[in-house]
PyMOL commands that place a pseudoatom at each C-alpha (Angstrom):
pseudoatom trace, name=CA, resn=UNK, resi=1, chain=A, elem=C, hetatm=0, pos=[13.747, -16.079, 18.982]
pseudoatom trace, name=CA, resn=UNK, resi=2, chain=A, elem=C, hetatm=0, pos=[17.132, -17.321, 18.481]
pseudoatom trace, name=CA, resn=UNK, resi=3, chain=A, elem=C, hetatm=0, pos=[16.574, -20.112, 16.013]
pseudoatom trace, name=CA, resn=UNK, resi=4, chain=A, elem=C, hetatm=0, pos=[15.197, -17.632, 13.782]
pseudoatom trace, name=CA, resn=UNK, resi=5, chain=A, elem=C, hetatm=0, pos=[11.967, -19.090, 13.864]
pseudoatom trace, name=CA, resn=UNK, resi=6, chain=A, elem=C, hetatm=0, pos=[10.040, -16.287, 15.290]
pseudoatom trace, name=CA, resn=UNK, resi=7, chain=A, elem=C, hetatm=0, pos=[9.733, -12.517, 14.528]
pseudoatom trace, name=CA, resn=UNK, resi=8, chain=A, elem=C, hetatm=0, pos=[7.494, -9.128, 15.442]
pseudoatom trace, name=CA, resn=UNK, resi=9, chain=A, elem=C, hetatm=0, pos=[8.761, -5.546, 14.521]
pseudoatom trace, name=CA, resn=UNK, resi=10, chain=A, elem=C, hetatm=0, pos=[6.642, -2.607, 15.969]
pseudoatom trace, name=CA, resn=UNK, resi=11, chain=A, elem=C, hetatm=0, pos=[6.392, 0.467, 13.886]
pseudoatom trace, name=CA, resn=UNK, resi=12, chain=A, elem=C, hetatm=0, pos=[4.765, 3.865, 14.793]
pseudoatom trace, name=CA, resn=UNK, resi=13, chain=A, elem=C, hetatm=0, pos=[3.820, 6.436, 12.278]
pseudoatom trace, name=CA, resn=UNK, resi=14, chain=A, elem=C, hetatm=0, pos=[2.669, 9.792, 12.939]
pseudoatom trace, name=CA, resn=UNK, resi=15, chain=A, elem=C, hetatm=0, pos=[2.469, 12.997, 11.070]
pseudoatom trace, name=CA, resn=UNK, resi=16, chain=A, elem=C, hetatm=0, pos=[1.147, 15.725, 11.989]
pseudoatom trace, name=CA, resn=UNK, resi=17, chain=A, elem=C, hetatm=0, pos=[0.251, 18.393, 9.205]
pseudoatom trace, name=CA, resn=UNK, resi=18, chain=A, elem=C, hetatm=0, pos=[-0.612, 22.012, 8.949]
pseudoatom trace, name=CA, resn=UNK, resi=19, chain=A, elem=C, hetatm=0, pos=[-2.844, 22.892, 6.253]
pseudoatom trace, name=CA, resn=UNK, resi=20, chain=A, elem=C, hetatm=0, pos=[-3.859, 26.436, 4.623]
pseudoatom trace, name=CA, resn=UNK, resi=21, chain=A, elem=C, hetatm=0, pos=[-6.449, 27.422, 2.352]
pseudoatom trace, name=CA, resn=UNK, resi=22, chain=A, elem=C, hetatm=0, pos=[-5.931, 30.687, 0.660]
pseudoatom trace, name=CA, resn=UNK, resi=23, chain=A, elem=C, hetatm=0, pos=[-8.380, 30.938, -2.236]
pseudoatom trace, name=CA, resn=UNK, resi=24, chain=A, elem=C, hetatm=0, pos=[-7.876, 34.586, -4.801]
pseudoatom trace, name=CA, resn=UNK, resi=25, chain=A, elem=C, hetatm=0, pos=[-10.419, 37.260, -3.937]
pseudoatom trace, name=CA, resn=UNK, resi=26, chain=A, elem=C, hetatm=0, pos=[-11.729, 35.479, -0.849]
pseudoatom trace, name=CA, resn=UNK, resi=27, chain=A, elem=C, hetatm=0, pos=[-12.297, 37.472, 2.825]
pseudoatom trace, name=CA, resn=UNK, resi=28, chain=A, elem=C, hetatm=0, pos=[-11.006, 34.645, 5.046]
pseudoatom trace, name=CA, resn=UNK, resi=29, chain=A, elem=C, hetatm=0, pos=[-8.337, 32.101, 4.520]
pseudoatom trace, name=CA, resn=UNK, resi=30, chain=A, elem=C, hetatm=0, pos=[-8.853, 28.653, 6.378]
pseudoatom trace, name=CA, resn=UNK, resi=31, chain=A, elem=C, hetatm=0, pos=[-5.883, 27.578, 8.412]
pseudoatom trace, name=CA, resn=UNK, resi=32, chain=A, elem=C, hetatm=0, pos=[-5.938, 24.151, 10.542]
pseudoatom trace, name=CA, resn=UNK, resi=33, chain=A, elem=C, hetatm=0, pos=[-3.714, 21.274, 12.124]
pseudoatom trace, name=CA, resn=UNK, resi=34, chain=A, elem=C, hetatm=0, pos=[-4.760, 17.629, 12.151]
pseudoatom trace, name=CA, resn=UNK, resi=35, chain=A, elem=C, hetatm=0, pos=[-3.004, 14.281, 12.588]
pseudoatom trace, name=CA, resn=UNK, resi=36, chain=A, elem=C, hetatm=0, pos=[-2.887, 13.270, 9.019]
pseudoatom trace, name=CA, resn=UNK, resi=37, chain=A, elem=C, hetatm=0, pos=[-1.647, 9.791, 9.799]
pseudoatom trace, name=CA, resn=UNK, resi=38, chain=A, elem=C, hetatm=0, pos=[-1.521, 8.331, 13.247]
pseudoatom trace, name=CA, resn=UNK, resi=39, chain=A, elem=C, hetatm=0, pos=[-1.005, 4.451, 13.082]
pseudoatom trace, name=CA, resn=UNK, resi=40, chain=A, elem=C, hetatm=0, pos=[0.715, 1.139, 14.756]
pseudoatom trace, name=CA, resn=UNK, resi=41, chain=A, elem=C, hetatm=0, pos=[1.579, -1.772, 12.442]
pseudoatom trace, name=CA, resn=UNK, resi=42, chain=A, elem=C, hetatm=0, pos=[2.750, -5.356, 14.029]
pseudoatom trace, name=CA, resn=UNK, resi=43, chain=A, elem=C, hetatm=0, pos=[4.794, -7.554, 11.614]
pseudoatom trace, name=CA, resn=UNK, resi=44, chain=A, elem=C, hetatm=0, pos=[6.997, -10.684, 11.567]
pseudoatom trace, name=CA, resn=UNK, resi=45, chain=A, elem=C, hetatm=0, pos=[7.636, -13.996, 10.962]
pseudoatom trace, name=CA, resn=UNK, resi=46, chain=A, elem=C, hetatm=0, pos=[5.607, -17.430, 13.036]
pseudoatom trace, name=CA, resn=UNK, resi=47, chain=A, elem=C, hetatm=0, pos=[7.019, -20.960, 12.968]
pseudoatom trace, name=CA, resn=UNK, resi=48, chain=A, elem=C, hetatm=0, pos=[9.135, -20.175, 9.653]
pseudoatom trace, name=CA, resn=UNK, resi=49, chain=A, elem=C, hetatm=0, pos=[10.841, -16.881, 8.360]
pseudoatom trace, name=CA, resn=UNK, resi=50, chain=A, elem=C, hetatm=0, pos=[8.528, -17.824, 5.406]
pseudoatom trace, name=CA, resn=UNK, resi=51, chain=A, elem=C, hetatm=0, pos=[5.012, -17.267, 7.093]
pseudoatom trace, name=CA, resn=UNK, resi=52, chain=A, elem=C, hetatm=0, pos=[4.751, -13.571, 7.611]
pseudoatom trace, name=CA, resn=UNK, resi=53, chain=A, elem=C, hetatm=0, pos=[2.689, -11.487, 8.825]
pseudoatom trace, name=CA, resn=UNK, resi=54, chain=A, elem=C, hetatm=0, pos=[1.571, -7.957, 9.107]
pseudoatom trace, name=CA, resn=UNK, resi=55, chain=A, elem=C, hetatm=0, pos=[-0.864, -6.131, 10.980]
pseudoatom trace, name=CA, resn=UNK, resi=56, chain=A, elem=C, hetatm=0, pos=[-1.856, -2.391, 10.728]
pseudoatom trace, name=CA, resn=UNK, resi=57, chain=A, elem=C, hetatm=0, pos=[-4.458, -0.308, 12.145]
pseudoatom trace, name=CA, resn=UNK, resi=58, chain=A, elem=C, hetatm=0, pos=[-4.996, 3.373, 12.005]
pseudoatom trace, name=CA, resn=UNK, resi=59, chain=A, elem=C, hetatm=0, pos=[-6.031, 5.300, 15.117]
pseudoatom trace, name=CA, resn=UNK, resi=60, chain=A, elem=C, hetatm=0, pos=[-6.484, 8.334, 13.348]
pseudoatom trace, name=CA, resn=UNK, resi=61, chain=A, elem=C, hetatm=0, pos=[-6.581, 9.368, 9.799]
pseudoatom trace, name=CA, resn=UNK, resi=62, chain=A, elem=C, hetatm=0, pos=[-7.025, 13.073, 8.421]
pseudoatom trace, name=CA, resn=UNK, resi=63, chain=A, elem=C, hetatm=0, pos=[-8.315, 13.875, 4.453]
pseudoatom trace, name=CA, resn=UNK, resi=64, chain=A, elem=C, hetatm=0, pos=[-5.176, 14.911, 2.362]
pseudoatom trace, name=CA, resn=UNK, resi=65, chain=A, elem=C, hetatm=0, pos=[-7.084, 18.086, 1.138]
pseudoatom trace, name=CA, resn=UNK, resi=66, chain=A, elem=C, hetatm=0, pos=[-9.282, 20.578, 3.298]
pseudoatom trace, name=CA, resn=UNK, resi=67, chain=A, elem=C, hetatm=0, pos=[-10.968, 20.677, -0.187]
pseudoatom trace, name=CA, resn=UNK, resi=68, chain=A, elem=C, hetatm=0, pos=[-11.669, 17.413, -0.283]
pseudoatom trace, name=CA, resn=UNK, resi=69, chain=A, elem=C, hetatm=0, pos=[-15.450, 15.737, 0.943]
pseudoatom trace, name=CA, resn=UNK, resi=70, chain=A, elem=C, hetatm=0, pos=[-14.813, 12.663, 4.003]
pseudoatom trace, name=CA, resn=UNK, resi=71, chain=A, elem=C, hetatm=0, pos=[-14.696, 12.117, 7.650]
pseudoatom trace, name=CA, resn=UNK, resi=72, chain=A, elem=C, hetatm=0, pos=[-11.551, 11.743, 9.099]
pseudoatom trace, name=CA, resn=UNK, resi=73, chain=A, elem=C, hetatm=0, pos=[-11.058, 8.446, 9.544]
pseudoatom trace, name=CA, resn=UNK, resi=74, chain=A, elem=C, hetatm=0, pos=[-10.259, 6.599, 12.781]
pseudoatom trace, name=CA, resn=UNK, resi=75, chain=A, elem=C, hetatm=0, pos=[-10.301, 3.474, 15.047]
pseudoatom trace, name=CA, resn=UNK, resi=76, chain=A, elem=C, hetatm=0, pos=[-9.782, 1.516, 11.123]
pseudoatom trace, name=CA, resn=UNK, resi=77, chain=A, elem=C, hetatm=0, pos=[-8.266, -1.575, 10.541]
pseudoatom trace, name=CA, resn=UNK, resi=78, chain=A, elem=C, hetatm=0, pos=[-5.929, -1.166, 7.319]
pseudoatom trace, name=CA, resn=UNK, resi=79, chain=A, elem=C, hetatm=0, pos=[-3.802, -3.902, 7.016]
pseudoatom trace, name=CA, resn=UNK, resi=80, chain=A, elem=C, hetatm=0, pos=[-4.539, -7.717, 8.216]
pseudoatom trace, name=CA, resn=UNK, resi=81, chain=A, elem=C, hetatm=0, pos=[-3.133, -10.647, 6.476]
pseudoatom trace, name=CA, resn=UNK, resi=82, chain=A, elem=C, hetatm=0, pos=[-0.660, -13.573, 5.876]
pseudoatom trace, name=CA, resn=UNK, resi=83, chain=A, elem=C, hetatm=0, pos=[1.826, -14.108, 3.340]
pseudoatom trace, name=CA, resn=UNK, resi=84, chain=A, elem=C, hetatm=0, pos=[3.568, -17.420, 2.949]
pseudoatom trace, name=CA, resn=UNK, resi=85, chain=A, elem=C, hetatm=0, pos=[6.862, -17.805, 0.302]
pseudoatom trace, name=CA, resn=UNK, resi=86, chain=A, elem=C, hetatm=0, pos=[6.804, -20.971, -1.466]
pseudoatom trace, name=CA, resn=UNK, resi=87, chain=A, elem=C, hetatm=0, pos=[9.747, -19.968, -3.371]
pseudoatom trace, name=CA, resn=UNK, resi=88, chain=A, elem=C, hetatm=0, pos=[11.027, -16.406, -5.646]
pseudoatom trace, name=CA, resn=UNK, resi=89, chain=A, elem=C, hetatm=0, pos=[8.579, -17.590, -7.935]
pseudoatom trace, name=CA, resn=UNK, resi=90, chain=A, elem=C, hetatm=0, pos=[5.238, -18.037, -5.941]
pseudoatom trace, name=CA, resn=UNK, resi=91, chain=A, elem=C, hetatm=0, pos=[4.479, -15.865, -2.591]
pseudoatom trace, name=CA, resn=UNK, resi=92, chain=A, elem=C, hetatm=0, pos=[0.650, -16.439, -1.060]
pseudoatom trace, name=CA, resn=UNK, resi=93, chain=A, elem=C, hetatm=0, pos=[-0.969, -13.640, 0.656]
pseudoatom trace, name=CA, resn=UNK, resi=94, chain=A, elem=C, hetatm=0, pos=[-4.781, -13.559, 2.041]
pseudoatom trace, name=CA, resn=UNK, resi=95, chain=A, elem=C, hetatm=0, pos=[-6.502, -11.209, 4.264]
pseudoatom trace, name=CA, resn=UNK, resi=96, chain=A, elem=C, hetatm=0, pos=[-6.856, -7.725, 3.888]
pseudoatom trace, name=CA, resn=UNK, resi=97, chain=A, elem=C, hetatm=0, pos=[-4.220, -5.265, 2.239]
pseudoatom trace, name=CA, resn=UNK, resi=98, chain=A, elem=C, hetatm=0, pos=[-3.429, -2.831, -1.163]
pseudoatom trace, name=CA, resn=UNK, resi=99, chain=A, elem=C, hetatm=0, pos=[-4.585, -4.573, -4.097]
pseudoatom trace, name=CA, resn=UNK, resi=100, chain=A, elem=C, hetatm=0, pos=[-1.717, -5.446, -6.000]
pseudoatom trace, name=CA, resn=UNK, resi=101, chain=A, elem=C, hetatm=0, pos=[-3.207, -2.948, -9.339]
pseudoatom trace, name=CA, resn=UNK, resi=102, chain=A, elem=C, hetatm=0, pos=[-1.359, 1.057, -8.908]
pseudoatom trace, name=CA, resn=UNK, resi=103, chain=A, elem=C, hetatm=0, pos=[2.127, 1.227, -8.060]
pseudoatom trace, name=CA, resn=UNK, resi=104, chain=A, elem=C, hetatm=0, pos=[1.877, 4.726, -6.449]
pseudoatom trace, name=CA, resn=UNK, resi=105, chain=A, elem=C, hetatm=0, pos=[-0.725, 3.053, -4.245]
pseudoatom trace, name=CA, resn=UNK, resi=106, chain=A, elem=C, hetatm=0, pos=[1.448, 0.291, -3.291]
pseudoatom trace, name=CA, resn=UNK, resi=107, chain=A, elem=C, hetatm=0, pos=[4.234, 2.014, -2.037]
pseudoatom trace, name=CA, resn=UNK, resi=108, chain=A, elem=C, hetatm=0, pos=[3.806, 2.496, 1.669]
pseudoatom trace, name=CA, resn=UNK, resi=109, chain=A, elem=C, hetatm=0, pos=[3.273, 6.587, 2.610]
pseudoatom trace, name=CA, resn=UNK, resi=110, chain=A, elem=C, hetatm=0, pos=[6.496, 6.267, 5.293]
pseudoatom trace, name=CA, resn=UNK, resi=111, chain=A, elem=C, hetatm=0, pos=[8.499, 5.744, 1.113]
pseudoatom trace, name=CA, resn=UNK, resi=112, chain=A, elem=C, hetatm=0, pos=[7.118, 8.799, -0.187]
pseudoatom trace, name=CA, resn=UNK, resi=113, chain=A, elem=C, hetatm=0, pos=[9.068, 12.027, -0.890]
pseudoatom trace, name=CA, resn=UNK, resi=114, chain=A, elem=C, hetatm=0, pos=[6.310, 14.373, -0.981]
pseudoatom trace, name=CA, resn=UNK, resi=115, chain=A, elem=C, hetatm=0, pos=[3.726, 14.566, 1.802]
pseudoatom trace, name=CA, resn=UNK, resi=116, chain=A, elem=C, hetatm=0, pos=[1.256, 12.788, 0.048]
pseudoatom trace, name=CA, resn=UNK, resi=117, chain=A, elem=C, hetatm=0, pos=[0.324, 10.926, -3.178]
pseudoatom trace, name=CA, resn=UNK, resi=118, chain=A, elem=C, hetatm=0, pos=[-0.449, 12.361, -6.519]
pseudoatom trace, name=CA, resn=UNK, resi=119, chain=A, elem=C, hetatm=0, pos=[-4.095, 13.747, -7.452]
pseudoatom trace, name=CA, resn=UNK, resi=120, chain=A, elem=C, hetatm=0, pos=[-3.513, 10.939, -10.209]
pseudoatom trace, name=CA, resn=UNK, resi=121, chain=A, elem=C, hetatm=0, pos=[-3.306, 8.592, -7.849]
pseudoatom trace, name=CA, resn=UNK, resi=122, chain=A, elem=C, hetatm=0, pos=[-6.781, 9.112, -6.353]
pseudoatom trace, name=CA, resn=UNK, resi=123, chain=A, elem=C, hetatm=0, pos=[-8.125, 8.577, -9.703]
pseudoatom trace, name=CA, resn=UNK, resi=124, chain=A, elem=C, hetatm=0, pos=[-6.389, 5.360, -11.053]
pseudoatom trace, name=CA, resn=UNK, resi=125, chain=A, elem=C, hetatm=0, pos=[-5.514, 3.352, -8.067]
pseudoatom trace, name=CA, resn=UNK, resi=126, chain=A, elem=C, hetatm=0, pos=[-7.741, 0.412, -5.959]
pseudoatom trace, name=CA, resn=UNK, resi=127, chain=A, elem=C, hetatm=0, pos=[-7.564, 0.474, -1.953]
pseudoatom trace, name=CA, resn=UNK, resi=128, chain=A, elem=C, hetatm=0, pos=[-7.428, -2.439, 0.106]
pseudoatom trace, name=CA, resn=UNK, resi=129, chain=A, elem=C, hetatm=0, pos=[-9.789, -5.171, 0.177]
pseudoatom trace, name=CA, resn=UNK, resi=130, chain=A, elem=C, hetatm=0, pos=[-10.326, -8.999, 1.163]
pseudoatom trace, name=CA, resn=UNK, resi=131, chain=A, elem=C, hetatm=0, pos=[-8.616, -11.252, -1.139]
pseudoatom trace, name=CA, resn=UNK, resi=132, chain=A, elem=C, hetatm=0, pos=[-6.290, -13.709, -2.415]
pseudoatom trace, name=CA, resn=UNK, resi=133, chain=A, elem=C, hetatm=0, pos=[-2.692, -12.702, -4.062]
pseudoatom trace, name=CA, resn=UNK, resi=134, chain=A, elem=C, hetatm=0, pos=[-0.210, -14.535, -5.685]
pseudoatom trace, name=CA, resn=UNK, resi=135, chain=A, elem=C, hetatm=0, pos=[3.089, -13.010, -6.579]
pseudoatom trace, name=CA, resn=UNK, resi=136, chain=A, elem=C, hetatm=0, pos=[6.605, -13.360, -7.209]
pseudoatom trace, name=CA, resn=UNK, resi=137, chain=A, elem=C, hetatm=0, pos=[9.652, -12.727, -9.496]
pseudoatom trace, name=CA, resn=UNK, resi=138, chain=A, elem=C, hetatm=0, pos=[11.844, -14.288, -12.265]
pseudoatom trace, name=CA, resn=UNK, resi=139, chain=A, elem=C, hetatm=0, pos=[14.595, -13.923, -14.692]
pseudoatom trace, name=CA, resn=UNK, resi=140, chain=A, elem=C, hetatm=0, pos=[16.854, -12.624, -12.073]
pseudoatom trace, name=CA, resn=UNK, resi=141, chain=A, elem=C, hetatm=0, pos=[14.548, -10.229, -10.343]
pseudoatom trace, name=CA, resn=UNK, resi=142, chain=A, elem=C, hetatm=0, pos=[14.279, -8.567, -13.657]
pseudoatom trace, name=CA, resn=UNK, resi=143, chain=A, elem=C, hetatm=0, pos=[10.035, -9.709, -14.085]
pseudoatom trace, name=CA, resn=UNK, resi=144, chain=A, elem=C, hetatm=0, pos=[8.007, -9.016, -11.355]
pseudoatom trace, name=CA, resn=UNK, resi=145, chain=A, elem=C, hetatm=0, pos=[4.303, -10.480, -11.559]
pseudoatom trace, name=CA, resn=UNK, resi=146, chain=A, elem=C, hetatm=0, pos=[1.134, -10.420, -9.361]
pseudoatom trace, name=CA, resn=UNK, resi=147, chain=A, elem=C, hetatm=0, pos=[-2.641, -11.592, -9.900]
pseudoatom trace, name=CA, resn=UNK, resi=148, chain=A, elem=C, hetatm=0, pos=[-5.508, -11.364, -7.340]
pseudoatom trace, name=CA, resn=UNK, resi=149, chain=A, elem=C, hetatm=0, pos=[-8.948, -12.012, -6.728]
pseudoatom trace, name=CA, resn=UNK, resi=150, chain=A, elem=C, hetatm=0, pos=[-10.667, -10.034, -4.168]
pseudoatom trace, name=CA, resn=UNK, resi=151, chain=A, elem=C, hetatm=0, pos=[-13.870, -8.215, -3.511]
pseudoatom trace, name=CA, resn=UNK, resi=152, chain=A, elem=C, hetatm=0, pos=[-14.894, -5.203, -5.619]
pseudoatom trace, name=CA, resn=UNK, resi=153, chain=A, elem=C, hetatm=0, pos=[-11.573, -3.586, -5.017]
pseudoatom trace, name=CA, resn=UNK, resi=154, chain=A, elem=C, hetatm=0, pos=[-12.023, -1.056, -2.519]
pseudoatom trace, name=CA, resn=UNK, resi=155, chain=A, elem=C, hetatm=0, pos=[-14.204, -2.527, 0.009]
pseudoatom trace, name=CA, resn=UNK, resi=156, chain=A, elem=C, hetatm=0, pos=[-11.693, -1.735, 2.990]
pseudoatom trace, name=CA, resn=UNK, resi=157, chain=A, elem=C, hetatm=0, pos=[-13.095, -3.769, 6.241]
pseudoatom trace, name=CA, resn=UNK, resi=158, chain=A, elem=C, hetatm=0, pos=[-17.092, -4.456, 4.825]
pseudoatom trace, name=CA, resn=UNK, resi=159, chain=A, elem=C, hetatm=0, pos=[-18.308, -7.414, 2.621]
pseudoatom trace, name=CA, resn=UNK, resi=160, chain=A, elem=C, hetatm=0, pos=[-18.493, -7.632, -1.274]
pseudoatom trace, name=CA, resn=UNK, resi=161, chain=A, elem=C, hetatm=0, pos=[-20.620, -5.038, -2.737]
pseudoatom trace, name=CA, resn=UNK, resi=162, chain=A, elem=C, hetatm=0, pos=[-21.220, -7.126, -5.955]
pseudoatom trace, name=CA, resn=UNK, resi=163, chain=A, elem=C, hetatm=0, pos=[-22.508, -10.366, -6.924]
pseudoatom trace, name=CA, resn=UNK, resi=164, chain=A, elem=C, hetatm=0, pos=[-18.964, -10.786, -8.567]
pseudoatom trace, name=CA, resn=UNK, resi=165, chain=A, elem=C, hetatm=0, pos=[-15.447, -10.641, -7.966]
pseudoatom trace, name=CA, resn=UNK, resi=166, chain=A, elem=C, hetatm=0, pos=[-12.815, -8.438, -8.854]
pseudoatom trace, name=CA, resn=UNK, resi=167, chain=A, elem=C, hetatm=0, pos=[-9.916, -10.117, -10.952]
pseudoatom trace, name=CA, resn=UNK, resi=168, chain=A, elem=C, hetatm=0, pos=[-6.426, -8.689, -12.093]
pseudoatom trace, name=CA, resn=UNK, resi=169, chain=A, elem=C, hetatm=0, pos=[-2.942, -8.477, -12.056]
pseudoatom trace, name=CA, resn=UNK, resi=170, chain=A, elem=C, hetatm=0, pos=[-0.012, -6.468, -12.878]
pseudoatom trace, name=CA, resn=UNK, resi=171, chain=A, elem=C, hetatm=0, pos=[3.701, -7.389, -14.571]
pseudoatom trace, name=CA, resn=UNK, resi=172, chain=A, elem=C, hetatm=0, pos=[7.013, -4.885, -13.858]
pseudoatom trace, name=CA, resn=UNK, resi=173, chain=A, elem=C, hetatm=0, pos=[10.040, -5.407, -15.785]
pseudoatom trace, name=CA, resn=UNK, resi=174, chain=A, elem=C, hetatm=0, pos=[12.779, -4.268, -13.747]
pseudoatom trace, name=CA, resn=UNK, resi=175, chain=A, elem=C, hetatm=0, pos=[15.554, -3.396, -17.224]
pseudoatom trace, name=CA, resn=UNK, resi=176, chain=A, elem=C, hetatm=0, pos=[18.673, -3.040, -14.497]
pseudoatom trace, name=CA, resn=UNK, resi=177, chain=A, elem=C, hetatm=0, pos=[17.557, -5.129, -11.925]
pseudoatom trace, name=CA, resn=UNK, resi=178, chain=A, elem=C, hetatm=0, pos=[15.080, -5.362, -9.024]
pseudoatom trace, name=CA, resn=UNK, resi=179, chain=A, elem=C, hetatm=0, pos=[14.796, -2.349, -6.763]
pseudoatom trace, name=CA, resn=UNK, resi=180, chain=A, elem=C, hetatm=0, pos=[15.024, -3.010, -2.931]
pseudoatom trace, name=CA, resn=UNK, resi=181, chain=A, elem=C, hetatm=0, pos=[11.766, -1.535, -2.102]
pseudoatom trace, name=CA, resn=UNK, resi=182, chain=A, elem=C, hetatm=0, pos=[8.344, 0.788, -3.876]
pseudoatom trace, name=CA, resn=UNK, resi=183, chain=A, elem=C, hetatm=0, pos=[9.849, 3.872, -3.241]
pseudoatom trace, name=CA, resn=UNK, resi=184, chain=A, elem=C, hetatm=0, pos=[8.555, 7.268, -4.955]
pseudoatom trace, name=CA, resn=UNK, resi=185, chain=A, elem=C, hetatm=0, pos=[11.621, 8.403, -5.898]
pseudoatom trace, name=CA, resn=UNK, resi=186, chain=A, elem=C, hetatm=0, pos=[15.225, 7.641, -4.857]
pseudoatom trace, name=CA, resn=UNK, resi=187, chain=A, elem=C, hetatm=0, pos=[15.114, 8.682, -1.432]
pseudoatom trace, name=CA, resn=UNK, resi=188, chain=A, elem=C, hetatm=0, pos=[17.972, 6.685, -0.621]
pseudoatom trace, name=CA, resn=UNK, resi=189, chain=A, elem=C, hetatm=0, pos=[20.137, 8.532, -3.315]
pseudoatom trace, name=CA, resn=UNK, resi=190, chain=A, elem=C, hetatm=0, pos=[21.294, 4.771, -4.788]
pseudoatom trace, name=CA, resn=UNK, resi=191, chain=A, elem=C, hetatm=0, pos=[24.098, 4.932, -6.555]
pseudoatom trace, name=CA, resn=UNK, resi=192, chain=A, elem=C, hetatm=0, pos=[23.064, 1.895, -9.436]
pseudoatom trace, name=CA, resn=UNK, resi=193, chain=A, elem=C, hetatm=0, pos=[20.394, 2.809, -12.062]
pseudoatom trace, name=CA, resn=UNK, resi=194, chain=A, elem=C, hetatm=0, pos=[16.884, 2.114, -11.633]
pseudoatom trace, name=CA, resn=UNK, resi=195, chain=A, elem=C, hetatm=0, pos=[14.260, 2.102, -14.110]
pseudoatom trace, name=CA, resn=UNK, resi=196, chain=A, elem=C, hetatm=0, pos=[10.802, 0.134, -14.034]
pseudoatom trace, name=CA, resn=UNK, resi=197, chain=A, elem=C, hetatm=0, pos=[8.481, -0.216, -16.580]
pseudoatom trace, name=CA, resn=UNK, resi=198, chain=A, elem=C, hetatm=0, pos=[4.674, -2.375, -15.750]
pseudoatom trace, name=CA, resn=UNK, resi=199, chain=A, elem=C, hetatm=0, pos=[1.544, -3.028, -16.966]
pseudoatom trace, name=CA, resn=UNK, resi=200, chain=A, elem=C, hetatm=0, pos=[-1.783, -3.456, -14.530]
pseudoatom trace, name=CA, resn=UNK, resi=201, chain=A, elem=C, hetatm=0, pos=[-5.173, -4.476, -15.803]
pseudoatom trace, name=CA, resn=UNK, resi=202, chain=A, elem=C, hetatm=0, pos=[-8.481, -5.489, -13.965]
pseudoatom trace, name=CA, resn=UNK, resi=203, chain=A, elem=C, hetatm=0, pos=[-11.687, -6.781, -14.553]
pseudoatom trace, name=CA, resn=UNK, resi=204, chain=A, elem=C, hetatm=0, pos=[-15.254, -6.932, -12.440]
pseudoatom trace, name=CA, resn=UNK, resi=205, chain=A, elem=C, hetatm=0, pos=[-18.594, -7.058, -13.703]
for i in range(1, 205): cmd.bond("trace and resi %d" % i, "trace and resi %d" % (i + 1))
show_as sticks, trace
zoom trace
């Protein structure tokens, strides 16, 4: 709207992938095509550019590996939640989305430079889940913080698994200055310095 007020971007993403399989000594190599991300995300501002939104769902999902066990996913709801900004210091988010623990996780596949994340990545990160965030920034954009409380940290779309909940947080220290955006790598070929260095921790019983 024109009083600023009011705000929805539509984003597509697709990628479609090829993927071969050529294992040493073996007869037959495996070769095969499959929509490796196929989503629609809503996002904005209501009432107040402060109280945002965002809303993704995937309509199709393939596995990054042809090695690796899973369904392909589809018809999932990824992202769902509300954010509201106090101030730099203190930003509110509940709903569904990325627990705030493994950078690599947290930056958004469309800011990657490979086609996919690390094998690390699989290991050390936490998907999405149903929660409650609080994060923000200080000393000039140089500290970044975030704490959470959700369910047992990667209980995309279901319940809580546990009889507990999962609590954490993570600190960045950004030693030129706060980057624009999670990006892996400087896609953007930025001309200033950036260097990060951060600390994440959880805990669930």
């Amino acid at each position: 709207t024109c009083d600023g007020n009011y705000k929805m971007t539509v984003n597509l993403q697709l990628q479609p992938q090829y993927q071969a399989l050529i294992l040493n000594g073996a007869n037959n190599n495996v070769h095969s095509f499959q929509l490796r991300r196929g989503r629609v995300i809503f996002s904005g501002h209501v009432f107040d550019p402060n109280l945002t939104f965002k809303f993704q769902y995937e309509a199709v999902g393939g596995r990054d590996s042809m090695t690796r066990e899973g369904e392909v996913r589809a018809n999932t709801l990824r992202d769902a939640f509300i954010s509201y900004k106090f101030n730099d210091y203190a930003i509110m988010t509940t709903g569904q989305t990325k627990v705030l623990f493994n950078r690599e996780e947290l930056t958004s596949s469309t800011k990657l430079q490979f086609v996919g994340r690390s094998i690390v990545n699989e290991v050390f990160n936490l998907g999405r889940d149903l929660g409650l965030w609080l994060q923000g920034a200080a000393f000039e954009d140089h500290l970044e913080y975030g704490v959470y409380v959700s369910n047992e940290g990667n209980g995309q779309n279901t319940s809580n698994f546990n009889t507990e909940l999962l609590f954490g947080g993570r600190a960045d220290w950004n030693i030129f200055g706060r980057p624009h955006e999670f990006t892996m790598s400087d896609v953007k070929n930025s001309e200033d310095v950036v260097m990060t260095v951060g600390l994440a921790a959880n805990f669930n019983r």
